[in-house]
C-alpha positions as CSV (number, residue, x, y, z in Angstrom):
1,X,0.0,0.0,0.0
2,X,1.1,3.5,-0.7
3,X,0.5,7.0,-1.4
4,X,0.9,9.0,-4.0
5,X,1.2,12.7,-4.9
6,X,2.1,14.3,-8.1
7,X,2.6,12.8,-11.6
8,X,5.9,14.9,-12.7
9,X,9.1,15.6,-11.6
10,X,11.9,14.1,-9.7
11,X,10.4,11.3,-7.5
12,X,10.7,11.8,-3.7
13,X,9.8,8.4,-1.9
14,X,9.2,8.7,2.0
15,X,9.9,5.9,4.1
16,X,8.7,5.8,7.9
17,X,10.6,4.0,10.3
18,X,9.7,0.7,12.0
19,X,5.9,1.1,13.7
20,X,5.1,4.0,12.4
21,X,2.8,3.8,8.8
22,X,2.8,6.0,5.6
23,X,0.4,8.7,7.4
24,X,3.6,10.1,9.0
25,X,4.7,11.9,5.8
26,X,1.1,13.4,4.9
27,X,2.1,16.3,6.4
28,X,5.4,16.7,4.4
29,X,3.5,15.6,0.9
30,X,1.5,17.7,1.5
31,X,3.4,20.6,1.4
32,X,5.7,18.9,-1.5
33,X,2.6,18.0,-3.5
34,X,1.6,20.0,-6.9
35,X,5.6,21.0,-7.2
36,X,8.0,19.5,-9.2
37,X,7.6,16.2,-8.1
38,X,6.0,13.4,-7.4
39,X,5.9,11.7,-3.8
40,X,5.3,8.3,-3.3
41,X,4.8,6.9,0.7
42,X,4.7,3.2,1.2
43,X,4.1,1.4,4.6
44,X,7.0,-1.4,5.1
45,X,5.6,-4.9,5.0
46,X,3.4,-5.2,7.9
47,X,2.9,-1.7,8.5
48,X,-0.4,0.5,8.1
49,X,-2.3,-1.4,5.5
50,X,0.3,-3.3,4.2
51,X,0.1,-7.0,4.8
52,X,2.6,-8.8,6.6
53,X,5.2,-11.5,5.1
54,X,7.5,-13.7,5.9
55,X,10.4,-12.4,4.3
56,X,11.6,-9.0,6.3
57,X,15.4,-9.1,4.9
58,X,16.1,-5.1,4.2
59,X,18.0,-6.2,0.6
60,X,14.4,-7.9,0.0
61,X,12.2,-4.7,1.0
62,X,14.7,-2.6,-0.8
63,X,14.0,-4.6,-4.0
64,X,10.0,-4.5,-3.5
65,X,10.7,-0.5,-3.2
66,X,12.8,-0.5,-6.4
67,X,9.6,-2.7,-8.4
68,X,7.2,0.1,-6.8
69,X,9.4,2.7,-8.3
70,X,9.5,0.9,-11.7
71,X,5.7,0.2,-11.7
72,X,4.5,3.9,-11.4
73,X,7.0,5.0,-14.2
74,X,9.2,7.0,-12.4
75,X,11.6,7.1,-14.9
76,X,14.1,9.2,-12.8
77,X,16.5,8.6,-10.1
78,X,14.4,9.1,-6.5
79,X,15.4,11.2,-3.5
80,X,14.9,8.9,-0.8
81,X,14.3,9.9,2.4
82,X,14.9,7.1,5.2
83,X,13.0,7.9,8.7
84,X,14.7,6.5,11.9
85,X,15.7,2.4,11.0
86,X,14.5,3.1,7.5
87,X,17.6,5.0,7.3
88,X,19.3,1.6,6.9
89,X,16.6,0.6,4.0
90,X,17.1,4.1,2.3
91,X,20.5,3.3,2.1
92,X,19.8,-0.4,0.9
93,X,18.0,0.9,-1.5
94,X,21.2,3.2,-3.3
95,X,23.4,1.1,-2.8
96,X,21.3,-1.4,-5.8
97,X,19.6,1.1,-7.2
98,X,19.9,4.7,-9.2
99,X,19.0,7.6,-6.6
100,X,19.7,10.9,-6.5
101,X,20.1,11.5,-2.8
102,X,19.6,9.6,0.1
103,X,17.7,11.6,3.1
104,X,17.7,10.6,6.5
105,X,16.7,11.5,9.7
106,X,16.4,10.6,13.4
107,X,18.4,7.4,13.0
108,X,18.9,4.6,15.3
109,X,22.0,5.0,17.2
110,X,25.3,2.9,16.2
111,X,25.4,0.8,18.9
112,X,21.9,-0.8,18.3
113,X,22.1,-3.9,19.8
114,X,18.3,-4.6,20.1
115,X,15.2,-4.5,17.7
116,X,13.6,-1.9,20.0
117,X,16.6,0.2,20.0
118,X,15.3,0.7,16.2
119,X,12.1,2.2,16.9
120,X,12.7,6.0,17.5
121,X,10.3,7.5,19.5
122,X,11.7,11.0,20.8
123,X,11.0,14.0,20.4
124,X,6.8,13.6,20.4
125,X,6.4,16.1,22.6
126,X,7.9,18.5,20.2
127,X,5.4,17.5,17.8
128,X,2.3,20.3,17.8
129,X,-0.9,18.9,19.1
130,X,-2.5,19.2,15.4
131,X,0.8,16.4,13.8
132,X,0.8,14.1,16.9
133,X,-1.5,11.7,15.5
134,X,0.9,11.1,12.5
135,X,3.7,10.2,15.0
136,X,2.3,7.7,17.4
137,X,4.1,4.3,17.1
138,X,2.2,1.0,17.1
139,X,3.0,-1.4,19.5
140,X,3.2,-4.8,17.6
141,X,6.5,-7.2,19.5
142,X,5.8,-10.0,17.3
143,X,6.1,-7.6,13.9
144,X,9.3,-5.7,15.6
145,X,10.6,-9.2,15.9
146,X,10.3,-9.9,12.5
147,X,12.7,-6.9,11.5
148,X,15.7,-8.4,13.8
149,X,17.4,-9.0,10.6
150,X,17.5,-5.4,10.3
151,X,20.3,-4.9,13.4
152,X,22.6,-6.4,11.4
153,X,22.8,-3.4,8.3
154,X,25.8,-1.4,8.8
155,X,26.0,2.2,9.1
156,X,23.9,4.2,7.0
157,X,26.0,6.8,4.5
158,X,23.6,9.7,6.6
159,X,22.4,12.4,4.1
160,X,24.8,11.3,1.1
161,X,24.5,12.9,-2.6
162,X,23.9,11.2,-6.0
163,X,25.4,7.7,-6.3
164,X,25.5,9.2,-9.9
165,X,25.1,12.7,-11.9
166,X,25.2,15.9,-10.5
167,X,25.7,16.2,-6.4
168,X,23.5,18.9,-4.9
169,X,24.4,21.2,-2.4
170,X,23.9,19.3,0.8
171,X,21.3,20.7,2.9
172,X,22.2,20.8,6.9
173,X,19.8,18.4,7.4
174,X,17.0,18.1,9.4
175,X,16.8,20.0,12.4
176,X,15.7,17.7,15.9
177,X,14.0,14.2,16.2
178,X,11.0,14.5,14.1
179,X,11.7,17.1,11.8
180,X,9.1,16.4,9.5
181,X,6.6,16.3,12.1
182,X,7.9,19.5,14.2
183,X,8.4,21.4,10.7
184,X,6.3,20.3,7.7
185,X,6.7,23.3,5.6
186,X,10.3,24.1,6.3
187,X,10.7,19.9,5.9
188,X,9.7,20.2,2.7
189,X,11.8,23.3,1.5
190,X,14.7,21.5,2.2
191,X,13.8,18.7,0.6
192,X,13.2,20.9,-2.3
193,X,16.8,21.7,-2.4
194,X,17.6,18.3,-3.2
195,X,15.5,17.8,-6.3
């Protein structure tokens, strides 16, 4: 299951980390949407109204993500913007596939050594009342579980140009857990530097 907006223009896929769904980056779509580009927002396997499976493997999900890019025609290389362990998947995803710069924000720390460790959940209370909804994790142990596989990615290449073609300026990145969230609008200017 995903969302899209826009039909033109460099693609900007939004990936939400692990327990969060696709409805976290309405906010942010919103304000890229009718510009020049189109947004696409998945759920991960499991996740919102996606169904779960039995393979979790990031390589796998990375592949699924580069078929869901095919399948809508986006003919051009996607910014890809990784949210807290999908850091690690936005990262998967560049390292097989064309992209024209990887995104992330509020990654998992280094030393993860546990699947929860994955699942950021600070900064909520910076979130304005109106957004919180968008960022309030499910709790699901048995799907967490499932995404174990995920502890062992290594380090993600945080807020890395083009793999290939021209390198954008890099942004300073986002500004405090949940930048997206605390900061739609501004969220979505930068991002607009990158396309």
């Amino acid at each position: 299951m995903y969302d899209r907006w826009g039909q033109f223009g460099r693609p900007v896929v939004l990936l939400h980390g692990l327990m969060f769904d696709r409805t976290m980056w309405w906010p942010v779509a919103a304000e890229l949407a009718g510009g020049a580009c189109t947004v696409v927002a998945p759920d991960l396997p499991g996740h919102g109204q996606s169904p779960p499976r039995q393979d979790y493997r990031v390589e796998r999900i990375a592949e699924d993500l580069a078929g869901l890019v095919h399948a809508l025609g986006l003919h051009r290389a996607p910014v890809v913007v990784g949210h807290a362990a999908s850091a690690l998947l936005a990262t998967a995803f560049a390292d097989a596939y064309a992209t024209h710069h990887v995104l992330t924000l509020d990654e998992p720390p280094i030393a993860a050594s546990t699947i929860e460790d994955l699942v950021t959940t600070v900064g909520l209370d910076a979130v304005p009342e109106a957004l919180r909804p968008y960022a309030a994790p499910r709790t699901d142990p048995a799907l967490l579980r499932a995404y174990e596989s995920w502890l062992a990615q290594p380090p993600t290449r945080r807020n890395q140009p083009a793999m290939a073609g021209r390198t954008p300026a890099l942004p300073s990145g986002p500004a405090g857990p949940l930048a997206h969230l605390t900061d739609p609008q501004g969220f979505a200017a930068e991002l607009r530097t990158l396309l």
